[in-house]
PLY file of the C-alpha trace (Angstrom):
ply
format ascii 1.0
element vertex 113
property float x
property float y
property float z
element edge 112
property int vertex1
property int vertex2
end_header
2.54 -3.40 32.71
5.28 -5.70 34.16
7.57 -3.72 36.36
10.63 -4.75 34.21
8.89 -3.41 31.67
8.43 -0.06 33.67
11.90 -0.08 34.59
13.01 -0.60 31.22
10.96 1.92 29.68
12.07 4.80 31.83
15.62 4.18 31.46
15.45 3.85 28.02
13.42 7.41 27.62
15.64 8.60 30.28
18.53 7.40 28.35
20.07 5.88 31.60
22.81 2.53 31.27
23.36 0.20 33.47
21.33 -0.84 36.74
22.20 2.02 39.09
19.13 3.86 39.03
16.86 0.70 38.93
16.16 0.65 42.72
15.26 4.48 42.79
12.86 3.24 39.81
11.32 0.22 41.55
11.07 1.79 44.56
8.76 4.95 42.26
6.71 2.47 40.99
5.89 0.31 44.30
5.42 3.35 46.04
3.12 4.27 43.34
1.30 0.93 43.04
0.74 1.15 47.01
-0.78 4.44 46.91
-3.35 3.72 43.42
-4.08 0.28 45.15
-2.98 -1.60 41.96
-1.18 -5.07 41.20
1.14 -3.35 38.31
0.80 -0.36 36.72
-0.71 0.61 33.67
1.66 2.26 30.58
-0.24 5.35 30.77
1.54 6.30 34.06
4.92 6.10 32.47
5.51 9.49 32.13
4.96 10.27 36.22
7.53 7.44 37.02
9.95 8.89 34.28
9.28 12.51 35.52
9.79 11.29 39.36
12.77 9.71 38.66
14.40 12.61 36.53
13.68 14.60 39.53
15.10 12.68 41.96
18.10 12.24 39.63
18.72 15.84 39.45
18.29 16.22 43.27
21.09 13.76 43.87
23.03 15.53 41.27
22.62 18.76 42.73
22.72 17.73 46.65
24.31 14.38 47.00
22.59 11.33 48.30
24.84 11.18 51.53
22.90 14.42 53.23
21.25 13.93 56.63
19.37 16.71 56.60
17.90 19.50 54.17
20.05 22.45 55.43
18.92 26.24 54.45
21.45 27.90 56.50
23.81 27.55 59.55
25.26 30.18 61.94
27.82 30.16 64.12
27.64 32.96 66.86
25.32 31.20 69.43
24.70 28.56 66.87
21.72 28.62 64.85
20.22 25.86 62.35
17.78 26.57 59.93
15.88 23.49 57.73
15.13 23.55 55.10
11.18 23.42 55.34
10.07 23.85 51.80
7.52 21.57 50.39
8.87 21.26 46.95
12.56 20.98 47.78
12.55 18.98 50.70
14.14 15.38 50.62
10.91 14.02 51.60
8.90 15.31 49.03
11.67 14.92 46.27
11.53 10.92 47.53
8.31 10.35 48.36
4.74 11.44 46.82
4.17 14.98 47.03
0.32 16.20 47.15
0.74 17.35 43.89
2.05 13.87 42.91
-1.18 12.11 44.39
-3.46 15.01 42.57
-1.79 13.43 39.20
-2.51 9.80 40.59
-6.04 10.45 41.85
-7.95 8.83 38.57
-5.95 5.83 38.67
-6.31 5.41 42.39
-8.78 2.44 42.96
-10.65 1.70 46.86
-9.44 -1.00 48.40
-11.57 -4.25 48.59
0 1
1 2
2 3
3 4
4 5
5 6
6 7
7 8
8 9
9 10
10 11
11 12
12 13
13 14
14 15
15 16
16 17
17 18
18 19
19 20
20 21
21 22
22 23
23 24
24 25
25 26
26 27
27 28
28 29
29 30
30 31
31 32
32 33
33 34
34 35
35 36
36 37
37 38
38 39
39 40
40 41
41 42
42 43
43 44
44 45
45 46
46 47
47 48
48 49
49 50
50 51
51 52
52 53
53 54
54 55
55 56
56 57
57 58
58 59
59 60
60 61
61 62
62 63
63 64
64 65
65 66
66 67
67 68
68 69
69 70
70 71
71 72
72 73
73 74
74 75
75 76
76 77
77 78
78 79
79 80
80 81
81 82
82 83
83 84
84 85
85 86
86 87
87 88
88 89
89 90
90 91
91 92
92 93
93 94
94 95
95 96
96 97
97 98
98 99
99 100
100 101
101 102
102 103
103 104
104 105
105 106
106 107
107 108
108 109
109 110
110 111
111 112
């Protein structure tokens, strides 16, 4: 499938308007194209691209998409900094392909040639 396509298909079952959540979509889908070794994607992986993207949707909603850092906690009184370390809520995960996220690729991952 075209990655118009894609991108229209998510948006539509997302029930997003306009174009501002297109480059968190294309950016889904090339990451996921890069990591299953594929030219396009196929329909069937839909779903994961719409799931990604309502996650990272609801991430931005919930933390902004200005933050630096994942922050779990700051102190004052000899200053302390805690990050926020957690696999399934850290920006990098939330972003980019979790393990759990490659598990779900796995059978449409092909070798490289």
């Amino acid at each position: 499938m075209l990655t118009s396509e894609l991108v229209t298909l998510v948006k539509a079952n997302l029930k997003v308007t306009g174009d501002e959540k297109d480059l968190i979509i294309n950016d889904i889908i090339q990451e996921t194209i890069n990591y299953c070794n594929l030219k396009e994607l196929p329909v069937e992986l839909e779903p994961f691209i719409r799931k990604k993207t309502q996650s990272i949707i609801n991430y931005e909603l919930e933390n902004g998409t200005t933050s630096v850092f994942d922050i779990r906690s700051i102190s004052e009184g000899d200053t302390s900094i805690t990050y926020n370390v957690d696999n399934k809520t850290s920006k990098d995960t939330i972003y980019g392909l979790s393990e759990t996220n490659k598990k779900a690729l796995q059978s449409f991952r092909r070798t490289r040639k």
